[in-house]
C-alpha positions as CSV (number, residue, x, y, z in Angstrom):
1,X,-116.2,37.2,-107.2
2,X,-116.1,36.0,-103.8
3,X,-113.2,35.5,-101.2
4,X,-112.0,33.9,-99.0
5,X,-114.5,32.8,-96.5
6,X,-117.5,32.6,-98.5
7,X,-119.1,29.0,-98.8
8,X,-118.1,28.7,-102.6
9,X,-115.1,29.2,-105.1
10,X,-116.9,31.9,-107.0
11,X,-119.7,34.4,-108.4
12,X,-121.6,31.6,-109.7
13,X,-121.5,29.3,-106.7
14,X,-124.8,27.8,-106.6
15,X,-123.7,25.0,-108.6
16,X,-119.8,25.4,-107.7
17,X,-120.0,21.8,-106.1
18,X,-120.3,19.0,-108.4
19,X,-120.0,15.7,-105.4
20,X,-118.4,15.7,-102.2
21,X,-115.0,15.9,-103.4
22,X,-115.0,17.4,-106.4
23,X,-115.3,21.4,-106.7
24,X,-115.7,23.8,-110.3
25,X,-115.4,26.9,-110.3
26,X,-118.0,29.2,-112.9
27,X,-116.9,32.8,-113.7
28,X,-119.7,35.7,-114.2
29,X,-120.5,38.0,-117.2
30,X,-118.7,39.4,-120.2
31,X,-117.0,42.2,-117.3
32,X,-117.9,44.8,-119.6
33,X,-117.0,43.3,-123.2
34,X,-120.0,42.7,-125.1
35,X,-120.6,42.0,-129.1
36,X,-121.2,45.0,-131.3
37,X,-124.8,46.7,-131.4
38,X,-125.3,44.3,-134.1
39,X,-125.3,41.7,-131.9
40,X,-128.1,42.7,-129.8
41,X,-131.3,41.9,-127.8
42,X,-133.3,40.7,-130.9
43,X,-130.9,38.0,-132.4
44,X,-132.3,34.8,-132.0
45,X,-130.2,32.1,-129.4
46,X,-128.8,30.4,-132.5
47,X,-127.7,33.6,-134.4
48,X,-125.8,34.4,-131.3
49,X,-123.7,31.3,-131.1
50,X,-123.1,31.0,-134.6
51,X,-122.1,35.2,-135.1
52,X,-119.9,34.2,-131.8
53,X,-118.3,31.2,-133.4
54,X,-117.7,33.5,-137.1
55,X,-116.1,35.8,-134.8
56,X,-113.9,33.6,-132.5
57,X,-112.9,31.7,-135.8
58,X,-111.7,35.4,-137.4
59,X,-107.9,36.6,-137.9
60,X,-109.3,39.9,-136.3
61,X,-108.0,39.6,-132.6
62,X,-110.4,42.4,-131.4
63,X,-113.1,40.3,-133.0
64,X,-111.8,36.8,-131.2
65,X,-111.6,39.1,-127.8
66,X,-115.3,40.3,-128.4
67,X,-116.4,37.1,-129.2
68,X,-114.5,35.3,-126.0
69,X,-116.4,37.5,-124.0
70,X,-119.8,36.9,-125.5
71,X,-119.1,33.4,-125.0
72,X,-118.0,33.5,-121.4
73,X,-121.5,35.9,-120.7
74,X,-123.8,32.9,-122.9
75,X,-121.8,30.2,-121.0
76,X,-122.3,31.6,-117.3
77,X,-125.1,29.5,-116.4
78,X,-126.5,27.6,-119.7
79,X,-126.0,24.4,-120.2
80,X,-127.1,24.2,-123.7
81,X,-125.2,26.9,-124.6
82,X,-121.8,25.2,-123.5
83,X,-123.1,22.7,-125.8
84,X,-123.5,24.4,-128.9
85,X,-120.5,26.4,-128.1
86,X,-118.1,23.6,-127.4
87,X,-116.8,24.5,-131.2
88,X,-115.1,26.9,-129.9
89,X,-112.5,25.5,-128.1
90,X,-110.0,25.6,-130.2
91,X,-109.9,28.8,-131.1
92,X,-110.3,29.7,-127.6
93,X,-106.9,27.7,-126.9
94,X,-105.7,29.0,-129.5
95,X,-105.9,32.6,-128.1
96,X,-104.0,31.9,-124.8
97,X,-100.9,30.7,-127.3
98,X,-100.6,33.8,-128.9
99,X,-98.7,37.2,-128.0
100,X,-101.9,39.0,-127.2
101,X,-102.8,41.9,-124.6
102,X,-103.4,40.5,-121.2
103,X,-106.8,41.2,-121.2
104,X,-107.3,39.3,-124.3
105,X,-105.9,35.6,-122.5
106,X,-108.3,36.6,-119.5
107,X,-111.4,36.8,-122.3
108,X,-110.2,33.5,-123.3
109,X,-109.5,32.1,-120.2
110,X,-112.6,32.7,-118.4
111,X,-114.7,31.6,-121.4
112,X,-113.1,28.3,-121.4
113,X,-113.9,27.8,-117.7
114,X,-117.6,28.9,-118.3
115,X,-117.2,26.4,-121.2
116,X,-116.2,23.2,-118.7
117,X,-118.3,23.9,-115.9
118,X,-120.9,21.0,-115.3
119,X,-119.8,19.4,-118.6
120,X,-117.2,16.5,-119.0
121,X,-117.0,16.2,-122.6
122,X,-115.8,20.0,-123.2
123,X,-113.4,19.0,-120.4
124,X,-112.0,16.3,-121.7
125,X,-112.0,18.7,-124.9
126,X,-110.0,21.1,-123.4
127,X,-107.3,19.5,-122.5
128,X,-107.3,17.5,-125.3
129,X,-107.2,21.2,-127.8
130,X,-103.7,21.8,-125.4
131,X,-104.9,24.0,-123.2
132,X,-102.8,22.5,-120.3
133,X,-99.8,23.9,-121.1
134,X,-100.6,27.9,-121.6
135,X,-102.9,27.3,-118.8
136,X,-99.5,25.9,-116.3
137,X,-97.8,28.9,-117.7
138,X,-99.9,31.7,-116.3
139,X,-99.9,29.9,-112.9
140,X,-96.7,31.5,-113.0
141,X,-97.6,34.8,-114.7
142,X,-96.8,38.2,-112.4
143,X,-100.3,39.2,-112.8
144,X,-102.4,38.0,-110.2
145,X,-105.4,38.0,-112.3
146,X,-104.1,35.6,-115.0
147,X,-102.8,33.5,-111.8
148,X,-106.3,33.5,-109.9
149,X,-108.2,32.5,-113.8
150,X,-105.2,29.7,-114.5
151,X,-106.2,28.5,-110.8
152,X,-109.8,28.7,-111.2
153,X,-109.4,26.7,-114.8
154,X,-107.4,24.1,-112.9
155,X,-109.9,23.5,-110.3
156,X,-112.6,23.1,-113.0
157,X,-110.6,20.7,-115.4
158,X,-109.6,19.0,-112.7
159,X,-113.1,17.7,-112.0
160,X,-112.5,15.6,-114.5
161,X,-111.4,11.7,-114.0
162,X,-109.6,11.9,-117.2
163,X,-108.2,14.8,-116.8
164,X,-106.5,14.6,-113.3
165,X,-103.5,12.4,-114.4
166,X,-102.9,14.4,-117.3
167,X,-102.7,17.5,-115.5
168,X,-100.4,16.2,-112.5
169,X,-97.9,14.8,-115.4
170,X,-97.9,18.2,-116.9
171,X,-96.4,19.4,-113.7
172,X,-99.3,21.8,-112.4
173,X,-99.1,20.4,-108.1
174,X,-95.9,22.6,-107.6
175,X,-96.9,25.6,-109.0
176,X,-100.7,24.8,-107.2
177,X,-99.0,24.3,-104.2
178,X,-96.6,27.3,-104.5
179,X,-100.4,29.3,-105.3
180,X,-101.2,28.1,-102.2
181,X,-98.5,30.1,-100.9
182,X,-98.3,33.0,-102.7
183,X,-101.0,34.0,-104.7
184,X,-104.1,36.3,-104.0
185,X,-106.7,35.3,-101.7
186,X,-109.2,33.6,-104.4
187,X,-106.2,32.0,-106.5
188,X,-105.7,30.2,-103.2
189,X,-109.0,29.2,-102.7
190,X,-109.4,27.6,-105.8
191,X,-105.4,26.1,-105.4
192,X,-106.4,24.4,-102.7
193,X,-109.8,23.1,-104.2
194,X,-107.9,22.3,-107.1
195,X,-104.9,20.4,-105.0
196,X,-107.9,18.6,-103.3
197,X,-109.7,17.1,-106.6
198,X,-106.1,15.8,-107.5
199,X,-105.3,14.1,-104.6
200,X,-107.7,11.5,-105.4
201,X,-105.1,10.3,-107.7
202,X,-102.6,8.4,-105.5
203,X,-100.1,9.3,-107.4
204,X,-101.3,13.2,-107.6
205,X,-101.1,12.4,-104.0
206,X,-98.0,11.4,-103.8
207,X,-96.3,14.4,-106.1
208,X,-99.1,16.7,-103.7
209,X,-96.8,15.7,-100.3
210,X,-93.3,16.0,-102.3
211,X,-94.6,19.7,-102.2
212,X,-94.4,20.1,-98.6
213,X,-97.7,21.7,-98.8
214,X,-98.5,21.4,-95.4
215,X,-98.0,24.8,-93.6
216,X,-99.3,26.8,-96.8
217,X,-102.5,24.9,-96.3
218,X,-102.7,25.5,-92.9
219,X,-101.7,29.0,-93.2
220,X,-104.8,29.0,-95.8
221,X,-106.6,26.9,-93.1
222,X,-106.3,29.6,-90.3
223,X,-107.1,32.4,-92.2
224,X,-110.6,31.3,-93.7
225,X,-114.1,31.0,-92.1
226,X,-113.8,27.4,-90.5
227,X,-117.0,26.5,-92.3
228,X,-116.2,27.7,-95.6
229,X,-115.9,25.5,-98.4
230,X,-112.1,26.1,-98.5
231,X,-111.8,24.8,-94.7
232,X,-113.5,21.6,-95.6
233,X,-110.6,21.4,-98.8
234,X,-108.2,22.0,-97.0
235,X,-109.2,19.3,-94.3
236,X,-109.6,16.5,-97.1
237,X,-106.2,17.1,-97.9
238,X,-104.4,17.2,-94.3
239,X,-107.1,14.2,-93.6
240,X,-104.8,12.5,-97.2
241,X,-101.8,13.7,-96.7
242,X,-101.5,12.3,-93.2
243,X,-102.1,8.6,-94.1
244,X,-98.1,9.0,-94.4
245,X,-95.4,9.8,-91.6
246,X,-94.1,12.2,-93.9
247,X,-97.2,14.2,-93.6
248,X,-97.6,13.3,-90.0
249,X,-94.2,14.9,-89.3
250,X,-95.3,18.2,-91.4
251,X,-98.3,18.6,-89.6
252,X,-97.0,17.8,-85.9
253,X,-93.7,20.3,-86.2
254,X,-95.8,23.0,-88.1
255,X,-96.6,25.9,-85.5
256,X,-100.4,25.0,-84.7
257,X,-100.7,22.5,-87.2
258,X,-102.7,20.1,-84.8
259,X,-104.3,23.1,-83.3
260,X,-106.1,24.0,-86.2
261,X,-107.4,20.9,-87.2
262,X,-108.9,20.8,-83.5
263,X,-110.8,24.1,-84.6
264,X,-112.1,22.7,-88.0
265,X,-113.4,19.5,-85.7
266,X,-115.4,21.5,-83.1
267,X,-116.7,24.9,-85.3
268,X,-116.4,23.2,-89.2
269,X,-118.9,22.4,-91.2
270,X,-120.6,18.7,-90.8
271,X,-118.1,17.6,-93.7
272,X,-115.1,19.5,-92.4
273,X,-115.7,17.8,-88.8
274,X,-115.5,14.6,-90.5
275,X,-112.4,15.1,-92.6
276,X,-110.5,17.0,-89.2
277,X,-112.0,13.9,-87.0
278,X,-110.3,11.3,-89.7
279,X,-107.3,13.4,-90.0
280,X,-106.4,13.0,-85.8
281,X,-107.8,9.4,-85.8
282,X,-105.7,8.6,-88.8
283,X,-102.4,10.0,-87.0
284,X,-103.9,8.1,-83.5
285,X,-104.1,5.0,-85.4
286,X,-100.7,5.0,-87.2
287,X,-98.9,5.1,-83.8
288,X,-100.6,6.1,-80.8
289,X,-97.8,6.0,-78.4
290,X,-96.3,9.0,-80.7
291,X,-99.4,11.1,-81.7
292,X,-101.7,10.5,-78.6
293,X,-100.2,13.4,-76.0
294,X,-99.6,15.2,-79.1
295,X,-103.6,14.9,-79.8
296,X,-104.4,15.4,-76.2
297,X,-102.4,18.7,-75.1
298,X,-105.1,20.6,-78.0
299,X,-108.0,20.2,-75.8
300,X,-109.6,18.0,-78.3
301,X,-111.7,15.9,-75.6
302,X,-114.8,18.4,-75.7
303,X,-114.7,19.2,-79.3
304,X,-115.2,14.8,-79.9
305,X,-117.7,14.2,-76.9
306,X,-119.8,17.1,-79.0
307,X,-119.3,15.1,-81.9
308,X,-120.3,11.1,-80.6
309,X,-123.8,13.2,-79.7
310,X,-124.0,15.6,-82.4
311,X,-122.2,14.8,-85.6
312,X,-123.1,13.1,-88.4
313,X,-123.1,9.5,-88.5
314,X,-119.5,9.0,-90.1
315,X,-118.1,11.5,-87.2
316,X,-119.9,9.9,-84.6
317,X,-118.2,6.6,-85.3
318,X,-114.8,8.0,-86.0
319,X,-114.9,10.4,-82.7
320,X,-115.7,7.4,-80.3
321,X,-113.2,5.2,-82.2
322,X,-110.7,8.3,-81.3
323,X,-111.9,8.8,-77.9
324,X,-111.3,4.9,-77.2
325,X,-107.5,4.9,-78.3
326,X,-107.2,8.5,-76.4
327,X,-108.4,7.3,-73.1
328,X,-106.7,3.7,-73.5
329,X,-103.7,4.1,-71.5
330,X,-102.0,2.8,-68.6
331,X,-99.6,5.7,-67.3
332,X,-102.2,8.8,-66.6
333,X,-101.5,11.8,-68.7
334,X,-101.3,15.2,-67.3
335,X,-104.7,15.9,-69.2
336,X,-106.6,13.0,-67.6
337,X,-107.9,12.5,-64.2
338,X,-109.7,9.7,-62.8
339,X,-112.7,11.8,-62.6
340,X,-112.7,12.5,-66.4
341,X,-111.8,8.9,-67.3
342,X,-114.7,8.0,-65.3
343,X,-116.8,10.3,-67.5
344,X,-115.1,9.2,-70.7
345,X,-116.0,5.4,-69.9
346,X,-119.8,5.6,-68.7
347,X,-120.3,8.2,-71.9
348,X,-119.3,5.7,-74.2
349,X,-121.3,3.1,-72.4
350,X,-124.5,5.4,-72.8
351,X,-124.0,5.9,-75.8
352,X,-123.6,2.7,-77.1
353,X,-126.8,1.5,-74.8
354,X,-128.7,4.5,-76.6
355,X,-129.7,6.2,-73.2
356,X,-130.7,9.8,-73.1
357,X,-128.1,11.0,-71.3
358,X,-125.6,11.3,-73.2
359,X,-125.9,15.2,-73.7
360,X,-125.8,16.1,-69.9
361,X,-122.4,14.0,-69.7
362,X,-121.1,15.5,-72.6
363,X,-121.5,19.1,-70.4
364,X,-120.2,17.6,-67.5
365,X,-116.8,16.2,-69.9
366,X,-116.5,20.1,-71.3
367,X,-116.5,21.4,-67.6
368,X,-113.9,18.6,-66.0
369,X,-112.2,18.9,-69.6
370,X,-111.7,22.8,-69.4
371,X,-110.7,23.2,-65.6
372,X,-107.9,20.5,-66.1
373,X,-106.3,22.4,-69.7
374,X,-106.8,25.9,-69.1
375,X,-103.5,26.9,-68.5
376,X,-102.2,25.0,-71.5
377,X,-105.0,25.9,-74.1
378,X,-105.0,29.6,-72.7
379,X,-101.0,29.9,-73.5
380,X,-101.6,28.3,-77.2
381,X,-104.7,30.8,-78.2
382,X,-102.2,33.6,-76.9
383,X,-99.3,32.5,-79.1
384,X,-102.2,32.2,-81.8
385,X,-103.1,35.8,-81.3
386,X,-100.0,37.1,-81.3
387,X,-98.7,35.2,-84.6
388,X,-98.0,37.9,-87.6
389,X,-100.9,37.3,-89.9
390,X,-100.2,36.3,-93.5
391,X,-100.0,39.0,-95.9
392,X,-103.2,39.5,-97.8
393,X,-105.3,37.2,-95.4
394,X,-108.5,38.0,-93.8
395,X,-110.1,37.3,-90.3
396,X,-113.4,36.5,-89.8
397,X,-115.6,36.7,-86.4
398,X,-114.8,33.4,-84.3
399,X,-118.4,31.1,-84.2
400,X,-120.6,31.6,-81.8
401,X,-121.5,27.9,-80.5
402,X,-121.1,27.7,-76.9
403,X,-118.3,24.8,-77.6
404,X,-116.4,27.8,-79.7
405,X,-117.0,30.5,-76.9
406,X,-115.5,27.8,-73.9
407,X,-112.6,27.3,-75.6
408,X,-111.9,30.6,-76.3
409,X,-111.0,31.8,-72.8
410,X,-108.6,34.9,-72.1
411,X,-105.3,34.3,-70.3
């Protein structure tokens, strides 16, 4: 199962992503638990799923727990059999209801998220057998592996259109957000990625910044490779959140809050740039006189420059769009010289002509840039450094782009 850092949710990621906003999250194999001998090698696909459904159906629970796990190791990566196994959902909800051995709801559990994966009707089904509620419960559950599988079965219902109001009525975005916060390293991947398919819902939104949910996401945030898959979530949902001065407060008095959304926009990944990029512009645009110094004192003038060359289309337009209300001011800041609002102004005019020298001028903007926020952005990556790191995070190596390494400078 993967952590952390890794570019998917989970063992099974290669299909883990099912549009740019929307994330599932597939479990592996049967962990061990497989059918009797009689239930080997030589039965036929359909004598399989019909022994498993017999057994699931059973008043035996040892025979429901081996047939959960045969399910979950049929349903890993086969479409058709989630389909001919989609009879078993009620059972399967059945099993988390009832006073069983832990290991017995995690059989279940992880079967019904092998179940949903990359099919909407079982979904739908799911919630629909009453799954919701046992599933809300284990969020809450002292062990973290029934927490991390709720989580994970969240983030895969959630995928769901139908299924997102449902599940934000049922009460799950506290206990997702306080997952965020608490739980194991994967439980908050898959929080997070779970928070983020919600918040699609305005009001999921809206119930997603009553949270305060903020500084656990950016705690999340700093902790993770900046081009992970969980970076880019937890982008989307700063990016949402701050379309209200609620969340544009929470962000601007959290300790580096604006500091590691600058990260996101110069080492993320193409979709994680965007979402930090929309996140600052967003802020900018709300009130400028307010956020702009706020904006500037993060050294963010290299990290856009790269991006009005480099980035994709959508962060192209949104950097220079930033760049334009950055630079518009009459009182000077500290940050800005006449030399570097020079540069600023004939960039943007190159790059709008569609001249070729836009990439040397983005150089010289780093350079000027740097010498004039040194001080400032050397004292920040020291109280960075010297931050107690969240229990039970992880660090990764810092990128290696040459942007990364000049903004990385020793005190």
């Amino acid at each position: 199962m993967d952590r952390i850092g890794d570019n998917s949710s989970s063992a099974a990621s290669s299909s883990s992503s099912v549009s740019s906003l929307e994330c599932e999250s597939p479990r592996g194999g049967g962990g061990g638990h497989e059918l009797p001998p009689l239930a080997g090698a030589l039965l036929s696909s359909s004598a399989a799923v019909q022994r498993a459904l017999r057994l699931i159906g059973s008043n035996d629970p040892d025979s429901r727990f081996f047939a959960a796990s045969e399910i979950r190791r049929l349903t890993k990566t086969s479409q058709r059999y989630r389909r001919h196994l989609s009879q078993a959902v009620e059972s399967l909800v059945s099993m988390l209801r009832a006073d069983s051995p832990e290991s017995h709801h995690e059989a279940a559990l992880l079967a019904l998220l092998n179940l949903a994966v990359k099919d909407e009707r079982n979904k739908v089904r799911i919630v629909e057998a009453g799954a919701l509620e046992p599933i809300i419960n284990f969020l809450q559950s002292d062990s973290p592996t029934l927490q991390e599988y709720a989580a994970a079965s969240l983030l895969t219902l959630s995928a769901s259109a139908n299924n997102k109001p449902i599940i934000g009525a049922y009460g799950a975005i506290p206990l997702l957000v306080k997952v965020v916060t608490d739980g194991n390293p994967q439980a908050r991947v898959d929080a997070v990625m779970a928070l983020s398919n919600l918040s699609t819902l305005s009001n999921n939104l809206s119930m997603i910044l009553g949270s305060k949910p903020i500084p656990s996401i950016l705690n999340l945030l700093k902790s993770c490779n900046k081009s992970s898959k969980a970076a880019d979530k937890c982008c989307f949902l700063i990016e949402s959140l701050v379309g209200s001065e609620e969340g544009r407060t929470e962000l601007t008095f959290s300790e580096g809050g604006v500091f590691a959304v600058v990260e996101i926009l110069e080492n993320g990944s193409p979709q994680g740039r965007e979402h930090a990029v929309g996140a600052l512009l967003t802020m900018c645009e709300s009130d400028r006189s307010k956020y702009r110094e706020v904006i500037l004192r993060e050294g963010v003038i290299p990290g856009l420059l790269e991006l009005t060359v480099q980035g994709t289309a959508k962060c192209q337009t949104r950097a220079q769009r930033l760049l334009c209300l950055l630079r518009e001011e009459n009182e000077r800041s500290e940050l800005q010289t006449e030399k570097m609002e020079s540069i600023v102004t004939n960039i943007m005019c190159r790059i709008e002509e569609g001249e070729g020298k836009a990439k040397k001028m983005v150089e010289e903007m780093v350079r000027v840039s740097m010498e004039k926020s040194f001080e400032g952005l050397s004292r920040r990556r020291t109280s960075q450094r010297t931050r107690p790191r969240l229990r039970g995070s992880k660090t990764f190596p810092p990128s290696h782009s040459p942007l990364a390494n000049s903004r990385r400078l020793s005190p």
